[in-house]
N, C-alpha and C positions, 0 to 999 in steps of 0.2 A: 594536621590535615592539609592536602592542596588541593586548594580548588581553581581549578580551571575554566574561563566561562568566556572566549575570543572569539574574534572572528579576521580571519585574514584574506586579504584579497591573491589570488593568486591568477596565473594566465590566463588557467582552463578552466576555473574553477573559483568557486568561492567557500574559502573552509571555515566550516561554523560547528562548533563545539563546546560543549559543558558539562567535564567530569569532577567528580573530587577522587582522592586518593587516599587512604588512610595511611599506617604503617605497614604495611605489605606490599605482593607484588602487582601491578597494573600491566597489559600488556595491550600495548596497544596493536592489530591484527589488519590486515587489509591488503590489498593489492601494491605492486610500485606503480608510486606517481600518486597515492591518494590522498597523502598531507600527513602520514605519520611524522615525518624527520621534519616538517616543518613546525610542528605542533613540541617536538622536543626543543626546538631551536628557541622557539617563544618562551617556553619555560626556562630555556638557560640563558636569555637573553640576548641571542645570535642573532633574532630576529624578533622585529616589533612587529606585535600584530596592529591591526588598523581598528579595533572598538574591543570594548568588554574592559579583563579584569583575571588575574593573577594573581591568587595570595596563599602566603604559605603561611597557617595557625594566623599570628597578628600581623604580618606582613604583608605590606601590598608589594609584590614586585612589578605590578602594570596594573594603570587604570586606567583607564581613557579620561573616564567620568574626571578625575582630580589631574588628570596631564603627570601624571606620575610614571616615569620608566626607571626603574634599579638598574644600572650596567653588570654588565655578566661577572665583572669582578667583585661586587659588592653582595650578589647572591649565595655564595658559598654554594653553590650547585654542582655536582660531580657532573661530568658529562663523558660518555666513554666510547668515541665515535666507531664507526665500523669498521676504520681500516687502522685502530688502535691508536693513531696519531700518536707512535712512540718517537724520541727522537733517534734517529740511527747511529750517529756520532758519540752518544751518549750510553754507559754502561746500564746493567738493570739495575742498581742500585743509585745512579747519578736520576733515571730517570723517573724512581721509582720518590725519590727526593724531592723532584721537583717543585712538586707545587706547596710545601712546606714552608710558610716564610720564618718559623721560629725554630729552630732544634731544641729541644726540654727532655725531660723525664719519661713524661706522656708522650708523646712522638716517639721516641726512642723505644717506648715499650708496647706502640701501638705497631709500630713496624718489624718489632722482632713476632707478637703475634700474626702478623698478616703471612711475613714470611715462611713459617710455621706452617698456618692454616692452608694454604695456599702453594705449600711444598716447591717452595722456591730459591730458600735460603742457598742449594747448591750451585745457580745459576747466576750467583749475583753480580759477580766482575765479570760476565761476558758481553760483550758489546751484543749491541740487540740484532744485526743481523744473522747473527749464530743461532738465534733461538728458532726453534719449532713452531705452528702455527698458536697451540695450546699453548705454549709456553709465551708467547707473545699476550696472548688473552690474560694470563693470570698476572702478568707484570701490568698492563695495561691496568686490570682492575683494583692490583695494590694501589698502583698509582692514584684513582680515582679515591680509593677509601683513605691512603693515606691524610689526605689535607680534611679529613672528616666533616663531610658534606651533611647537609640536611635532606637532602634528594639525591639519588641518583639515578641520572639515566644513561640508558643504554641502546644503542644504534645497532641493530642484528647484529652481536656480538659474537654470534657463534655462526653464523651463516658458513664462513671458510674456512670453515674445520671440518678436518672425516669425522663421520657417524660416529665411529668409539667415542672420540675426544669429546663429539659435540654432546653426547651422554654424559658423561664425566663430570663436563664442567656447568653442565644444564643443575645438577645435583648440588656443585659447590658454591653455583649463584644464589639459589634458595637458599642454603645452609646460612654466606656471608649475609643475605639479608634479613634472616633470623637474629643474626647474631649483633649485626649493627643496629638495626629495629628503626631504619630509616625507611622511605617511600621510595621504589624503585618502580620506574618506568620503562618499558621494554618494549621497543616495537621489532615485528616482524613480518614475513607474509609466509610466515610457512608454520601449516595447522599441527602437526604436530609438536610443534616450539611452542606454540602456545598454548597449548593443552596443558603440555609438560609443565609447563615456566607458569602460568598468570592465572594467581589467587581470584583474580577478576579480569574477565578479555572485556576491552570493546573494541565491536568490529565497525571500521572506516571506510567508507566509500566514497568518492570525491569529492573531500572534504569535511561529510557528514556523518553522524551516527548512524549505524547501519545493523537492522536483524542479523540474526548469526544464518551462516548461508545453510541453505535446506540442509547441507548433507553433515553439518556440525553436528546433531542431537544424535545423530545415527552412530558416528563414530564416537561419542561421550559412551554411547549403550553399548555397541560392541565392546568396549575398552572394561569396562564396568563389568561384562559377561566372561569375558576373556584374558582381562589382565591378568 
């Protein structure tokens, strides 16, 4: 489980939040500029919050209280930003490698299932500007699961993808997170991504936990009547 429980100072704002996350998906929902990607960055250690506390199961990765900060490399935390942060230079298998520091048995056969799973394998010696939007996403999220994280998150993943794609891959996110049975953290600000995607939404408003907005329960029920 992670439990989340910060508080960080920010411009406009002051972001004060405290979730836990079990093995499934969390989604975290809100307007731009509310503190989603800042609240992913604390957890991946991008960013120190300023008071509270960060622990994954016995882990503390941040406590104020004990002056404890883990560096993002000691986390083991997948992080999958929004504009995929693939390297361009680098083919889909060099990048897909990257964050690997051992080749084994187990790597080797985690990556022949991912490519697999993730219907990639025919794509793999092409350099990454050749790829499609979708096909950028799916290497991207190899990439993330390859170095087999304890958490992962995800930065509007699908935001720049057309509708088909963004369907598609909405489907093969749940699926991977089934299958790895890790905590995935998803933020977005668009309501039917989170509908779709989060076993559990909490909705953010500058900074804070925030009621689901009037018109959420309406569209749960139409969805429910009509799907």
């Amino acid at each position: 489980m992670l439990t989340v429980d910060i508080v960080k100072i920010l411009p406009d704002f002051i972001l004060k939040l405290n979730f836990t996350v079990n093995n499934n998906v969390l989604v975290l929902f809100g307007p731009s500029g509310c503190g989603k990607t800042t609240t992913l960055r604390c957890i991946a250690g991008l960013t120190r919050p300023d008071d509270g506390s960060i622990v994954f199961g016995k882990e503390i990765f941040y406590s104020a209280e004990e002056q404890r900060f883990v560096p993002p490399k000691d986390r083991n935390v997948g992080y999958m930003f929004q504009d995929y942060a693939l390297f361009p230079h680098m083919s889909v298998n060099n990048n897909i490698w990257y964050g690997v520091k051992q080749k084994s048995t187990k790597t080797v056969e985690n990556y022949e299932k991912l490519m697999a799973l993730l219907k990639i394998g025919h794509i793999s010696a092409r350099p990454i500007h050749q790829l499609s939007g979708g096909e950028k996403q799916r290497v991207a999220l190899a990439r993330a699961l390859m170095a087999e994280p304890k958490i992962l998150l995800l930065d509007e993943p699908l935001s720049a993808l057309d509708c088909d794609t963004r369907l598609e891959l909405r489907g093969e996110l749940k699926r991977m997170q089934l299958i790895s049975g890790i905590p995935f953290v998803l933020v977005t600000h668009d309501a039917d991504e989170a509908r779709a995607m989060g076993g559990e939404v909490l909705f953010i408003d500058r900074g804070r936990q925030a009621p689901a907005p009037a018109h959420w329960k309406k569209c749960i029920c139409a969805h429910e009547q009509f799907g």
